[in-house]
C-alpha positions as CSV (number, residue, x, y, z in Angstrom):
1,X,15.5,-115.8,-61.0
2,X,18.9,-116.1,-62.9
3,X,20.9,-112.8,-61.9
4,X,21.3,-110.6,-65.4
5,X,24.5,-109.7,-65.8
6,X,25.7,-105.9,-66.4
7,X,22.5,-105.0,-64.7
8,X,23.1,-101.7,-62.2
9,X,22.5,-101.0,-59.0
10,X,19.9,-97.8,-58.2
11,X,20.4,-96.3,-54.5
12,X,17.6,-96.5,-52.5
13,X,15.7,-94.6,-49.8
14,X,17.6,-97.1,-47.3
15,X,21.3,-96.8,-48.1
16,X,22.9,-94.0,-50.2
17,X,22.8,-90.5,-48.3
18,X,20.6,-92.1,-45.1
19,X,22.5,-91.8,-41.0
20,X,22.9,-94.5,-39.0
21,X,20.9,-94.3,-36.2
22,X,23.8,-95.3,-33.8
23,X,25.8,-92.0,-34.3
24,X,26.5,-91.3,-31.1
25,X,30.0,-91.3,-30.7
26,X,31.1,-92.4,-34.0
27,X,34.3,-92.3,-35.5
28,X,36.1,-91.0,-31.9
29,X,38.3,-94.0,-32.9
30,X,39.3,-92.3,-36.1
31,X,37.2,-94.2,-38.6
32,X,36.0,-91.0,-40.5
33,X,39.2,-91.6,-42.6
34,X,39.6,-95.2,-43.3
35,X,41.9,-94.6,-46.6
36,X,44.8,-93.0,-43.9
37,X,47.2,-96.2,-43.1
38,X,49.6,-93.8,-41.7
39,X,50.1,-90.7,-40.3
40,X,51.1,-87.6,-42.2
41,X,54.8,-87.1,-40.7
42,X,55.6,-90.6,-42.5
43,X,54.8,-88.8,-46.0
44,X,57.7,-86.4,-45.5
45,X,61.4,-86.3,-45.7
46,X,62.8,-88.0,-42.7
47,X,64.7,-84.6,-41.2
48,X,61.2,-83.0,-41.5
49,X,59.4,-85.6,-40.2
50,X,61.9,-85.6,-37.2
51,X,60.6,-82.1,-36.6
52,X,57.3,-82.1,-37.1
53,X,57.1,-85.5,-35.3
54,X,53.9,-85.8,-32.6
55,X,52.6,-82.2,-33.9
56,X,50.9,-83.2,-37.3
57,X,49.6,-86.6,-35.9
58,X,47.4,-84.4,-33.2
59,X,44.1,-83.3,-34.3
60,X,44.0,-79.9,-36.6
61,X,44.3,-76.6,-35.3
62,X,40.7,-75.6,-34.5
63,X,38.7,-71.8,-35.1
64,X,39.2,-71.4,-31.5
65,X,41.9,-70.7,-28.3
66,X,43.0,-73.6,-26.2
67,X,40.5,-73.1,-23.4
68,X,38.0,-75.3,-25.2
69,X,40.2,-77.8,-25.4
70,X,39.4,-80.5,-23.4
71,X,42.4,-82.0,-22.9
72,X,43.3,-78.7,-21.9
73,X,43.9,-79.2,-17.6
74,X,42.6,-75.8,-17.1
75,X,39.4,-76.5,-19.0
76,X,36.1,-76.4,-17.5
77,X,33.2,-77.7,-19.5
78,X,30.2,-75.3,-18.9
79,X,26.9,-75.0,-21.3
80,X,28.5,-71.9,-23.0
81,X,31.1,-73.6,-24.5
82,X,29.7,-76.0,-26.5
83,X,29.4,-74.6,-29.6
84,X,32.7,-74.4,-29.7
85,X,33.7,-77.8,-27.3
86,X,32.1,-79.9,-30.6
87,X,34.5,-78.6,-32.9
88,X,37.0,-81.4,-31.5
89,X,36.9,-85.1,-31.7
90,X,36.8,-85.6,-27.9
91,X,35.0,-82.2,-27.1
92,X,32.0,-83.4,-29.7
93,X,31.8,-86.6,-27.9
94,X,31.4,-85.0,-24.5
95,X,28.6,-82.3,-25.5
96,X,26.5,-85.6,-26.8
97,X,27.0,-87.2,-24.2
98,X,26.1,-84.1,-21.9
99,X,23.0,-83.6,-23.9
100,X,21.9,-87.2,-22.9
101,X,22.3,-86.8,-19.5
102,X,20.4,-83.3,-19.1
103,X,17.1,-82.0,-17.8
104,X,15.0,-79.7,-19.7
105,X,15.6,-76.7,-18.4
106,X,19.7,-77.8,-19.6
107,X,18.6,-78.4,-22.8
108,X,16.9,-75.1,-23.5
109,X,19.7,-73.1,-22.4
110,X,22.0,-75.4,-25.1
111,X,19.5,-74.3,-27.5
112,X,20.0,-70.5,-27.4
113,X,23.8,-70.8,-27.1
114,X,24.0,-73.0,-30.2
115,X,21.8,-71.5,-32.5
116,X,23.7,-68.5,-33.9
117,X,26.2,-70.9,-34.7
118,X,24.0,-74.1,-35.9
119,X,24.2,-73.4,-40.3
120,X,27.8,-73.7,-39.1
121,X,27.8,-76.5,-36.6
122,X,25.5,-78.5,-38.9
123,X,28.6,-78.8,-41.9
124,X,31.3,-79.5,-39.2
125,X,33.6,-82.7,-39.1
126,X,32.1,-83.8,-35.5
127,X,29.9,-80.9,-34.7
128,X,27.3,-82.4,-36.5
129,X,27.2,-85.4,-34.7
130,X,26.1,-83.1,-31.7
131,X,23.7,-81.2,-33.1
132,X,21.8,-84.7,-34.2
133,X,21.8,-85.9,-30.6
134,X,20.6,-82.0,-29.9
135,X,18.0,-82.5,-32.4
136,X,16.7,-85.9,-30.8
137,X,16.5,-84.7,-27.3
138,X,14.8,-81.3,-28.4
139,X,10.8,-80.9,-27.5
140,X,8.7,-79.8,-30.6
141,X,9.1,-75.6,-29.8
142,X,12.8,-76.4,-29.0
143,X,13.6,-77.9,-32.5
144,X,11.4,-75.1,-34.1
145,X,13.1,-73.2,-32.8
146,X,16.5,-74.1,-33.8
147,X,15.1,-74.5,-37.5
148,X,14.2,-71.1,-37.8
149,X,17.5,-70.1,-36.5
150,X,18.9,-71.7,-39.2
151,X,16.6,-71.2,-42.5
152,X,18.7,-69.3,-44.2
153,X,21.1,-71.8,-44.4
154,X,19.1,-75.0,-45.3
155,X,20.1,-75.2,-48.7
156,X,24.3,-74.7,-48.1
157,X,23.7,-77.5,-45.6
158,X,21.6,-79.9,-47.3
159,X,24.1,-80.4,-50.2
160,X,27.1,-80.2,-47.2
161,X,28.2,-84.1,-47.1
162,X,28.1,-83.8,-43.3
163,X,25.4,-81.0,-43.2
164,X,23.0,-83.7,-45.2
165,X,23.0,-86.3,-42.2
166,X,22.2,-84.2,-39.7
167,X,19.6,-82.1,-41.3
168,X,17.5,-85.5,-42.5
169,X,17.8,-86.3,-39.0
170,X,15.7,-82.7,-38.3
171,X,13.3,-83.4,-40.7
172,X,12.4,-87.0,-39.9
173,X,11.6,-85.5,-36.4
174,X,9.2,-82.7,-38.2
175,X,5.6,-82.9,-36.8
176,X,4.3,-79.2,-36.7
177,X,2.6,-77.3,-39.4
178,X,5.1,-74.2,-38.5
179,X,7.9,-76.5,-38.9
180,X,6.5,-77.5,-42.7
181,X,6.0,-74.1,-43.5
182,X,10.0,-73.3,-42.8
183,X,11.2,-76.1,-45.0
184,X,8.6,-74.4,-48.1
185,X,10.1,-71.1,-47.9
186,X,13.5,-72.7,-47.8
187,X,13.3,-74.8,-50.4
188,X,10.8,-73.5,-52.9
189,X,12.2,-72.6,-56.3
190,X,15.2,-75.1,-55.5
191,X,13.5,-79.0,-55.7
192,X,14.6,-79.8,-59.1
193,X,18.6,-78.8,-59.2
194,X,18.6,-80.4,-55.4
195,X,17.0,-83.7,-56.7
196,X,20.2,-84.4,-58.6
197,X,22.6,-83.0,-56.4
198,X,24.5,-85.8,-54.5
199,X,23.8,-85.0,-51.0
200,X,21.1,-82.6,-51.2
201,X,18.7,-85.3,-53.3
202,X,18.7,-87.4,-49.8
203,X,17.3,-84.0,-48.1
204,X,14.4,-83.9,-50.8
205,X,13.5,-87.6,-50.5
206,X,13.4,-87.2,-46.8
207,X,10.9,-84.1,-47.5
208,X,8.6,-86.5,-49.6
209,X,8.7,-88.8,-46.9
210,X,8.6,-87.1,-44.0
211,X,6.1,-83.8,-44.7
212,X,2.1,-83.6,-44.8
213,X,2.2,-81.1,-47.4
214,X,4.0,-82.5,-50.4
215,X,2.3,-80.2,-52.9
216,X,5.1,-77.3,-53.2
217,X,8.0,-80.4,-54.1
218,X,5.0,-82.0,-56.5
219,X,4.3,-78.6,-58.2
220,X,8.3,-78.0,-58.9
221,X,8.7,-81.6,-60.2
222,X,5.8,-81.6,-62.8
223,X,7.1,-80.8,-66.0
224,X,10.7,-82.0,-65.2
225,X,9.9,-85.9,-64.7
226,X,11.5,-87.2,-67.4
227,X,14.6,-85.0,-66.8
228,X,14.7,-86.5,-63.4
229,X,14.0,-90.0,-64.1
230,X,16.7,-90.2,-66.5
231,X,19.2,-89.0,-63.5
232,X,20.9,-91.6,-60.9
233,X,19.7,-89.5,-57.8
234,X,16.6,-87.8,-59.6
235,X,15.1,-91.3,-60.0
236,X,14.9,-91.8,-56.3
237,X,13.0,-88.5,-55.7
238,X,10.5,-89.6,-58.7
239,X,9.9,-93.4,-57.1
240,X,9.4,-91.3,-54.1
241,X,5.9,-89.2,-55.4
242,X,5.1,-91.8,-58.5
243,X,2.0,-92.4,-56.5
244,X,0.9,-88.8,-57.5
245,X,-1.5,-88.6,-60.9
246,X,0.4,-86.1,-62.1
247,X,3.5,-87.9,-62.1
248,X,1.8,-90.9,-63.0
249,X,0.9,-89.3,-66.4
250,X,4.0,-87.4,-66.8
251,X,5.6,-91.0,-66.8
252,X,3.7,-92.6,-69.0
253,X,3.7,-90.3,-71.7
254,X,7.8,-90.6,-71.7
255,X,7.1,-94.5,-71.5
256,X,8.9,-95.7,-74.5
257,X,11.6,-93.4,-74.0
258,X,12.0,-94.2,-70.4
259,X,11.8,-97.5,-70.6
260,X,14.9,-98.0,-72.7
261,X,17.4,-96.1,-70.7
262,X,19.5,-97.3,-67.2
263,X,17.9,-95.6,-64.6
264,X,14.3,-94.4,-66.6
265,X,13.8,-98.1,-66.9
266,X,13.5,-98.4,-63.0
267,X,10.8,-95.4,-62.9
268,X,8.1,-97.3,-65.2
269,X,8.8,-100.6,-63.2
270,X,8.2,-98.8,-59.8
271,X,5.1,-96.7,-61.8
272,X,3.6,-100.5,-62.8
273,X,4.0,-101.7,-59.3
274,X,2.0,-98.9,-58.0
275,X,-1.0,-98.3,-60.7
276,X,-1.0,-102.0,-61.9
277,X,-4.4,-102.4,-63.5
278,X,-4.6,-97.8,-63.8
279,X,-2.0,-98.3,-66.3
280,X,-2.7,-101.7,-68.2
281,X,-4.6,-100.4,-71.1
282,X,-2.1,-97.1,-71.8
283,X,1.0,-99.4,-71.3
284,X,-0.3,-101.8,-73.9
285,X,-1.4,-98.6,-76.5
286,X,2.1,-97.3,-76.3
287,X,4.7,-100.4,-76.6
288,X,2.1,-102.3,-79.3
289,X,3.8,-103.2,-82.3
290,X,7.2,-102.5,-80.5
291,X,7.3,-105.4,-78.2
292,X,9.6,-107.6,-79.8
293,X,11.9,-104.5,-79.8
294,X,11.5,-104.2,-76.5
295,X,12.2,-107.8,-75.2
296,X,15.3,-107.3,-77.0
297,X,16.7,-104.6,-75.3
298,X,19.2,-104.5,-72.2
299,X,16.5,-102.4,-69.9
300,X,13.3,-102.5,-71.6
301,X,13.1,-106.0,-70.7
302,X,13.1,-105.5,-67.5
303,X,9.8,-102.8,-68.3
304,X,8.3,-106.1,-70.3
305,X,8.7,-108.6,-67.3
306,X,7.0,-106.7,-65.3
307,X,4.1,-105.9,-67.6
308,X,4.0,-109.4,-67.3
309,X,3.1,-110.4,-64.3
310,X,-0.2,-107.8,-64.8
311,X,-3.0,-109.9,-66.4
312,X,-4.4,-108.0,-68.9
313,X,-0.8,-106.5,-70.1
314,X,0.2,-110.3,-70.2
315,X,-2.3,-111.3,-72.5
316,X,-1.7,-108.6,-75.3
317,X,2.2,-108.9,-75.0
318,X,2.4,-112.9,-75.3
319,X,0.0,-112.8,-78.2
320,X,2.1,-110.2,-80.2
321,X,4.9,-112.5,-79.2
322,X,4.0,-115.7,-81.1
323,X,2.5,-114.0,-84.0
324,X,4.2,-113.1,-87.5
325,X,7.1,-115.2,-86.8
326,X,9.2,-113.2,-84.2
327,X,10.3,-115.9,-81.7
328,X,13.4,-116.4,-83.8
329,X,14.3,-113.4,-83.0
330,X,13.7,-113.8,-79.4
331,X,15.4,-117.1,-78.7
332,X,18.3,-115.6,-80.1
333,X,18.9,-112.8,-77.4
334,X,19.7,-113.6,-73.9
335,X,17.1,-110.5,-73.5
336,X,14.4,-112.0,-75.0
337,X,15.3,-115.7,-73.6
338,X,14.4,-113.7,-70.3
339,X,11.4,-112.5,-71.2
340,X,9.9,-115.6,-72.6
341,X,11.4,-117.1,-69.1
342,X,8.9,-114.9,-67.1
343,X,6.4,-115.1,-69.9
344,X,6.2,-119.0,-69.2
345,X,6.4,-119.0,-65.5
346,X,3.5,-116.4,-65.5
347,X,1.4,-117.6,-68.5
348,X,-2.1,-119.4,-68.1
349,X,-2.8,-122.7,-69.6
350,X,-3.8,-121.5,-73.4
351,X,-1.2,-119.2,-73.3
352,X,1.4,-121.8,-72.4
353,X,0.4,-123.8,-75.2
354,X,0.6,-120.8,-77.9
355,X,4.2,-120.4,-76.8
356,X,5.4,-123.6,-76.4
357,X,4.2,-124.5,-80.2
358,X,5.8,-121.4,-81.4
359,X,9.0,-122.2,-79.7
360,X,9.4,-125.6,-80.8
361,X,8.7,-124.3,-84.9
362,X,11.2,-121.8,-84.2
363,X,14.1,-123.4,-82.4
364,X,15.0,-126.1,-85.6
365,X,15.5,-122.5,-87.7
366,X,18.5,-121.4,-85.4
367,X,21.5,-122.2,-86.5
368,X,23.4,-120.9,-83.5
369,X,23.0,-122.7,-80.9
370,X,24.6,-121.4,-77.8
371,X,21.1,-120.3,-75.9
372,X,20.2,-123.8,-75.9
373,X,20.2,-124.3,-72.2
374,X,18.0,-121.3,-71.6
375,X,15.7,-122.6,-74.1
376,X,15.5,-126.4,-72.8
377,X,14.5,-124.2,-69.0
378,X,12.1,-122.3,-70.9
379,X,10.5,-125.5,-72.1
380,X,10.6,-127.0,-68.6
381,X,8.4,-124.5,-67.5
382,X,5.8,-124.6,-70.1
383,X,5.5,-128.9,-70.1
């Protein structure tokens, strides 16, 4: 299908927010910064940058003294220092790979030296990376038991740019009831402000997708669907539970609304998808006598090719369309040109024939001109 143009592009579950799951390691070679072309010292004054030459291109000063530096010659790694060894590039990348490497009884003692600090560990530069390869090589009691050492501080970390990676990676691994039961008192009270916050909306979607129990996030989101469908990031947390009746009916008593704005216009499409033939006959109750209206709109279009493609919502909308004289109207907006498009490729036989006579008695009455072409494809389809 012809690509529309001006048309924008929603994040999905796959991209925006989501880890790779190749992070171990990543960005020792510095590409956590790809905007820096040049070091720091080259920035300043040439007599300054003579001083401060080979001190600002090292890494920052860390929270801690030199004897967790690994480059240090004096340092000796032991399971004690990691909290503070993954504050460093280098020191980050050794802990994972440690963590790799160890037996369980290792791994257990790196769990009670890293949880008082893991809140803080989670929201670091390259700690994080190490507490998702902690995470991963965890038993189930282990990673329980790091999550409780860190409840309080679920909510700072989920909207943390960094913090959101590594706690999606926690809750993809979630398998326990107690484990649930963590995340609801966290988060309860909280769902609809962190649905449309920029990192934390990732960490709600991953809860829909991940947890048993969705009923706490479902009973926080009823009453505030249209609010969140009508929001960039909200709209991925709605596609994620449309599925639910509630939201189902939420949805479709905001259709007409919804269907006419940028991002809304995506939540009735993804609603039709999933109820198809549950939502034919209260689709068709609330856009009839509107259609034409619709076709011609930049996003409800969209909303009336895919009501389309659903039999019994086809029907209804290609009969309103070749009655009273509105295919004038039609054939004269690229929007409607689309419509009748899919409208043709999807028509049965009578209907075919309803619309081709209608556009052929309306295409002599257009004095401009310019849609020809779309018109001329339009007809291909229909011969």
């Amino acid at each position: 299908m012809e690509h529309r143009k001006n048309r924008l592009d929603i994040p999905t579950n796959n991209n925006s927010g989501s880890f790779p799951d190749d992070f171990l390691g990543r960005s020792w070679d510095g590409t956590n910064n790809p905007t820096r072309s040049s070091s720091r010292s080259e920035l300043m004054h040439a007599s300054v940058s003579q001083c401060l030459s080979g001190i600002l291109d090292e890494e920052p000063s860390l929270s801690y003294s030199e004897e967790f530096d690994p480059n240090n010659p004096d340092f000796e790694f032991t399971i004690a220092n990691v909290p503070f060894l993954c504050r460093s590039k280098s020191g980050s990348k050794r802990a994972q790979q440690f963590i790799a490497k160890s037996r369980p009884e290792e791994i257990e003692q790196i769990v009670e030296v890293v949880s008082p600090y893991l809140g803080e560990l989670m929201s670091d530069l390259y700690g994080n990376y190490m507490c998702q390869t902690l995470f991963q090589s965890c038993s189930s009691g282990q990673r329980l038991a790091l999550l409780n050492a860190m409840k309080d501080d679920l909510i700072s970390v989920s909207k943390n740019p960094r913090g959101t990676h590594s706690l999606q990676t926690v809750i993809r691994l979630a398998s326990l009831p107690e484990e649930e039961a963590v995340y609801q008192k966290a988060f309860q009270g909280h769902i609809v402000r962190l649905s449309m916050e920029t990192n934390a909306s990732h960490v709600v979607q991953g809860l829909l997708g991940t947890l048993k129990n969705r009923h706490f996030i479902i009973r926080e989101i009823v009453g505030h669907v249209r609010e969140l469908a009508l929001d960039k990031l909200g709209l991925c947390v709605i596609k994620k539970c449309v599925n639910d009746p509630q939201v189902f009916n939420e949805l479709l008593g905001q259709a007409i609304v919804l269907m006419q704005d940028p991002y809304g216009n995506y939540a009735l499409q993804h609603m039709i998808d999933t109820w198809q033939e549950e939502c034919s006959f209260q689709i068709i109750n609330c856009i009839k006598g509107k259609v034409v209206q619709l076709c011609i709109q930049k996003y409800s279009s969209n909303v009336m090719e895919k009501c389309l493609k659903e039999e019994r919502m086809r029907r209804e909308i290609i009969n309103e369309l070749i009655s009273g004289g509105k295919m004038q109207v039609l054939l004269g907006c690229p929007y409607g040109c689309y419509v009748l498009r899919t409208a043709a490729l999807e028509a049965e036989v009578e209907l075919r024939e309803g619309l081709k006579r209608a556009i052929l008695a309306a295409i002599p009455q257009i004095h401009q001109k310019k849609l020809k072409p779309r018109w001329d494809e339009i007809l291909s389809y229909l011969s």
